[in-house]
C-alpha positions in Angstrom: 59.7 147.1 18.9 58.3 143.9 17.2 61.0 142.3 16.1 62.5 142.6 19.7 59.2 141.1 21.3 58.9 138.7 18.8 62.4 137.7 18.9 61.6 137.3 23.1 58.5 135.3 22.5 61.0 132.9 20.3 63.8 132.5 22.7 61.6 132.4 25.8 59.4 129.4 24.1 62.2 127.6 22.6 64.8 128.1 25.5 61.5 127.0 28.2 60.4 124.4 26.5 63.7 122.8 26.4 64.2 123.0 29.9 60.6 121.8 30.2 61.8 118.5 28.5 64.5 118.5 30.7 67.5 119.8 28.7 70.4 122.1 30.0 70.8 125.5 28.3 74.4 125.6 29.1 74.8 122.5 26.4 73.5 125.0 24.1 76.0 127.8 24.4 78.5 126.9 22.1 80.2 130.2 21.2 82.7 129.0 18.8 79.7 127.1 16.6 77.8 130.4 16.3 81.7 132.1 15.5 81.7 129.6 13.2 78.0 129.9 11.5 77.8 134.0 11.8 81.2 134.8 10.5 81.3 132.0 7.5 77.6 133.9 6.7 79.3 137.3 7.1 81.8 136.4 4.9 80.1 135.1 1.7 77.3 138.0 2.5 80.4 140.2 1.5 81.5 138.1 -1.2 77.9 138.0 -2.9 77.5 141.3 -2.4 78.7 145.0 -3.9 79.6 147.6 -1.0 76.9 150.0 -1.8 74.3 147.1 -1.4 76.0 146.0 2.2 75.7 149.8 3.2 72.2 149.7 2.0 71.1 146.7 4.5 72.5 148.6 7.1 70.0 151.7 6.0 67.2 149.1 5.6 67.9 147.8 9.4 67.6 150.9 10.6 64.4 151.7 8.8 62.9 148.2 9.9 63.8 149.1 13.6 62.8 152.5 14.0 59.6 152.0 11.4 60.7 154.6 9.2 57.1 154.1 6.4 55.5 156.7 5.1 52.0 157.5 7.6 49.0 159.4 7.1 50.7 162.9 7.4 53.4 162.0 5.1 50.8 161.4 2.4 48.8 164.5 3.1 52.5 166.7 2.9 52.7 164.7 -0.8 49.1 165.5 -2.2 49.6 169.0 -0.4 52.4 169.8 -2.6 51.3 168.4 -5.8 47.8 170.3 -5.3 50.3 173.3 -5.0 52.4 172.0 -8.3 48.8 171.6 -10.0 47.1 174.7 -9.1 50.4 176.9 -10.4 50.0 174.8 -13.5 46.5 175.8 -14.6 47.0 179.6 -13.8 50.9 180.4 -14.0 53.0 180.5 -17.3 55.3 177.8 -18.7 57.8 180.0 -17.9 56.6 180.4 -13.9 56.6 176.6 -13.6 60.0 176.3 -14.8 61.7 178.1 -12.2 59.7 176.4 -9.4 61.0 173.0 -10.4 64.2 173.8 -11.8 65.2 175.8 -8.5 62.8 173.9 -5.6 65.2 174.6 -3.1 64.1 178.6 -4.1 60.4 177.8 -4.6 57.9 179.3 -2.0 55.7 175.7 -3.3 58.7 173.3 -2.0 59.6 175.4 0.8 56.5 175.1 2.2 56.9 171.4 2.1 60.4 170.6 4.1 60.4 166.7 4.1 59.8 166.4 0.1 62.8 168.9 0.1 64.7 166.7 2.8 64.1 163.5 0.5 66.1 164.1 -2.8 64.8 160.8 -4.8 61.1 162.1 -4.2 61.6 165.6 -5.1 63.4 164.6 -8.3 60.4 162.5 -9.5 58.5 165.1 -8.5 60.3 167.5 -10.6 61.3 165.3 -13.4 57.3 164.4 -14.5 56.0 168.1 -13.8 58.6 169.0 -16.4 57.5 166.2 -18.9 54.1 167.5 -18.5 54.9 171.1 -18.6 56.5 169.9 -22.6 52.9 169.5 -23.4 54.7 166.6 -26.2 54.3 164.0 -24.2 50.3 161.9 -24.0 49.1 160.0 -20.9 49.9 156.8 -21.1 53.5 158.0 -22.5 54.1 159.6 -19.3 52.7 156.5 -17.3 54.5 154.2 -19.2 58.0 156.1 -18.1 56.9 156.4 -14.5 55.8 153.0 -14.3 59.2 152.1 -15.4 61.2 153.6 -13.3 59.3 152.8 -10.3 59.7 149.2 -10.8 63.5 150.2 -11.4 63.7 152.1 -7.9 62.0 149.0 -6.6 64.2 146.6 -7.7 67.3 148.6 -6.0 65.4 148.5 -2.9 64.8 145.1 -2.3 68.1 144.5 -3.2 68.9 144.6 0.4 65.5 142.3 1.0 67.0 139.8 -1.5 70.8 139.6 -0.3 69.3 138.8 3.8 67.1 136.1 1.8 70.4 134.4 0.5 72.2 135.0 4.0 69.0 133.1 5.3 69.1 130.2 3.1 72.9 129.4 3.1 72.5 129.3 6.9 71.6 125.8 6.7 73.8 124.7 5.4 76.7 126.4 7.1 75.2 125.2 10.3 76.1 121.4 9.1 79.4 122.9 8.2 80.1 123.9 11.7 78.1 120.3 12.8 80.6 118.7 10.8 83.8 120.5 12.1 82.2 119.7 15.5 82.3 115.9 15.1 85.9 116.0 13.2 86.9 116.9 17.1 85.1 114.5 18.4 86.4 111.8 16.7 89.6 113.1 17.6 88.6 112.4 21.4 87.5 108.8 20.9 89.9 107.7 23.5 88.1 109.9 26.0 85.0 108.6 28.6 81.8 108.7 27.2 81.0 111.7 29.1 83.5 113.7 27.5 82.6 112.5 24.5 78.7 112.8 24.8 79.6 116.3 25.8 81.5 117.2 22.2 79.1 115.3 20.2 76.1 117.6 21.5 78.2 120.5 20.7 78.6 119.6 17.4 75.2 119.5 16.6 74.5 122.3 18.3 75.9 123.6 14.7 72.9 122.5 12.9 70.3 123.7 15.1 71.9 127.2 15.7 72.1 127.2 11.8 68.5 126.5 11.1 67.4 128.7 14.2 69.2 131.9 12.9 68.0 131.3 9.4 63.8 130.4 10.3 63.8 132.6 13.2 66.0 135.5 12.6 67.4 136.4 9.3 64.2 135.4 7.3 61.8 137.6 9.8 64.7 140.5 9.2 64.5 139.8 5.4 60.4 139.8 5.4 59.7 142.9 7.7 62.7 144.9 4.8 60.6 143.8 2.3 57.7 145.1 3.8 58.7 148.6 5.2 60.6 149.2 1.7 57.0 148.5 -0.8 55.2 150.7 1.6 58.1 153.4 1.0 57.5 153.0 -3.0 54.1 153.5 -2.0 54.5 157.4 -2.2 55.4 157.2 -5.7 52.4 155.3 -6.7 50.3 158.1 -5.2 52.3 160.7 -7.2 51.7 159.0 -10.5 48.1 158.4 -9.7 47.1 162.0 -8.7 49.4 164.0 -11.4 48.4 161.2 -14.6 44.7 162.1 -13.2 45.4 166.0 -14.2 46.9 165.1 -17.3 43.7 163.6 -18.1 42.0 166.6 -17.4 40.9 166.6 -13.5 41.2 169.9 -11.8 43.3 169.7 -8.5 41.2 168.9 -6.3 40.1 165.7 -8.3 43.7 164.9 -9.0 45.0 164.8 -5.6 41.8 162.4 -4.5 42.9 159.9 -7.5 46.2 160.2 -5.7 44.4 159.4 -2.2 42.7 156.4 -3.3 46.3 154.5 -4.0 46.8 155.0 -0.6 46.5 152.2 2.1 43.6 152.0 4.2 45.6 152.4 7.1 47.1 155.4 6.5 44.8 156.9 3.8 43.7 160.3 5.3 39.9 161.1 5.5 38.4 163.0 3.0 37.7 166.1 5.0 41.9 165.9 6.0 42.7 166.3 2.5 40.5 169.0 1.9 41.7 170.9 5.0 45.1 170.1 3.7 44.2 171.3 -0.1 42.2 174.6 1.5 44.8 175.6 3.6 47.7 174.7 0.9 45.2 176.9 -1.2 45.3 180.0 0.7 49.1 180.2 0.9 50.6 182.9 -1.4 53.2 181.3 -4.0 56.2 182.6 -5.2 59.8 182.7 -6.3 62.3 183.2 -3.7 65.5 185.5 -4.3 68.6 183.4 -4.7 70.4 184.6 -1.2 
C-alpha cells in the first residue's frame, strides 16, 4: 500500500509541477523511449542474472507488496515452540527428542505449531541445531559459530534479489542516454523538416534521459530498498532462534531462554512480557507426544 501511495505522491508532484511551469504532459509520453529503456533493462537483468535469482525477485515483489514480515504473533508461535523443544529436552530422553525432530511432521510439538511446519527453511534450522545440541559434543560458541554462519549465508541468497534490482537501477541511466541518443539519430534524420517538427523529435529524444533517471531514483531503487528491508526483518526469526536456544545451552531454563530469544526481537513487534508468558503457560499445559505414522 506504500509503494502505490508513494509512487502517486511522485507522479502527482512531478507530472503537476510540470504543468505548473507550463509544460505539456503529452510531450512526455513517448512510448517507444520507455520500450526502449524497460526492455534494454529487462534484457541485461536476464543476462546478469541465473533463473532461480529472476524467479526469486518475483517472490521478493510479492513479499514487498503484500508485507509478507514476520509480526508480533509470528514471534510468539517461534519462542512457543522452542519453549516446547526446550522443555522436552530437560525431562524427555535422547531418544524421545530424536523422534520429534527427525519426524516433525509426526510430532504433537510441531503440529501444534502449523506455520513453522508450513515454512521448510525455519523448521530445518530448527531441527538441524536441536539435534547438534541433543550430541551433547558440541560447546557454545561451537554451535554459535555454525549458526552465525549459515545465517549470514541464507542472507546473502536473499538479498540476492535486493542486489540484482540495485544493478537494474543503476544501468538505468545510462540506458536512458541510449534511448536519448537513438532519439536524436532521428532527428537529425529530419533536419530538412520545420522547426516545429523538429522541436517536437528533439524533446522526444530526451525524454529518454529523464524517463531513464526517473525509473531508476524513483522506481527501481525504492523497489530495491523496501526488498532489502522486508527480507533482514525475515532473517530476523533466525536471530531469535539462535539467541533463545544458545541461552539454554548455557544453562537457562525455558523460560529464561525464550526471553533471551525476545530481546532480539524489534521493538515493534516484540511481544510484551506477560504475552510470552501466556504463550509459554499455555504451550506448557499442552500434552506432548509422538503421533502414529498414518
Amino acid at each position: 500500500m506504500t509503494i502505490i501511495f508513494g509512487l502517486i505522491v511522485t507522479l502527482g508532484c512531478m507530472l503537476g509541477g510540470f504543468v505548473a511551469m507550463g509544460g505539456h504532459v503529452g510531450v512526455i509520453w513517448q512510448p517507444w523511449e520507455y520500450v526502449i529503456i524497460l526492455g534494454a533493462s529487462l534484457g541485461t537483468f536476464i543476462v546478469a542474472n541465473p533463473m532461480k535469482t529472476i524467479k526469486d525477485v518475483g517472490v521478493a515483489l510479492k513479499q514487498v507488496a503484500v508485507g509478507d514480515i514476520p509480526k508480533k504473533d509470528d514471534y510468539l508461535i517461534i519462542l512457543g515452540c522452542l519453549f516446547n523443544l526446550m522443555r522436552e529436552m530437560r525431562s524427555k530422553s535422547k531418544a524421545d527428542m530424536e523422534r520429534h525432530i527427525d519426524a516433525p511432521h509426526e510430532s504433537a510439538i510441531f503440529t501444534a505449531f502449523p506455520k513453522i511446519l508450513a515454512h521448510p527453511r525455519l523448521l530445518t534450522f530448527i531441527c538441524d541445531y536441536i539435534r547438534l545440541i541433543l550430541m551433547g559434543n558440541a560447546r557454545t560458541h561451537e554451535i554459535e559459530s555454525l549458526m552465525d554462519e549459515e545465517i549470514l549465508t541464507m542472507r546473502a541468497d536473499k538479498l540476492k534479489a535486493y542486489q540484482s534490482l540495485v544493478a537494474v537501477s543503476e544501468g538505468l541511466p545510462a540506458l536512458g542516454i541510449v534511448a536519448a541518443v537513438l532519439g536524436v539519430i532521428k532527428a537529425m534524420g529530419a533536419l530538412d523538416q520545420s522547426p516545429e517538427v523538429l522541436g517536437h523529435l528533439i524533446g522526444a529524444a530526451l525524454v529518454g534521459t529523464f524517463a531513464g533517471i526517473f525509473f531508476s531514483y524513483a522506481v527501481f531503487t525504492p523497489l530495491a530498498t523496501q526488498i532489502k528491508i522486508v527480507r533482514e526483518k525475515r532473517m530476523r526469526q533466525y536471530l531469535v532462534i539462535k539467541q533463545t536456544l544458545l541461552a539454554f545451552m548455557n544453562g537457562a531454563i525455558p523460560q529464561i531462554a525464550v526471553e533471551h530469544g525476545r530481546k532480539a526481537i524489534s521493538d515493534l513487534y516484540r511481544p510484551s512480557v506477560e504475552e510470552l508468558e501466556q504463550q509459554t503457560i499455555s504451550a506448557g499445559s499442552a500434552p506432548i507426544e509422538l503421533k502414529k505414522a498414518s
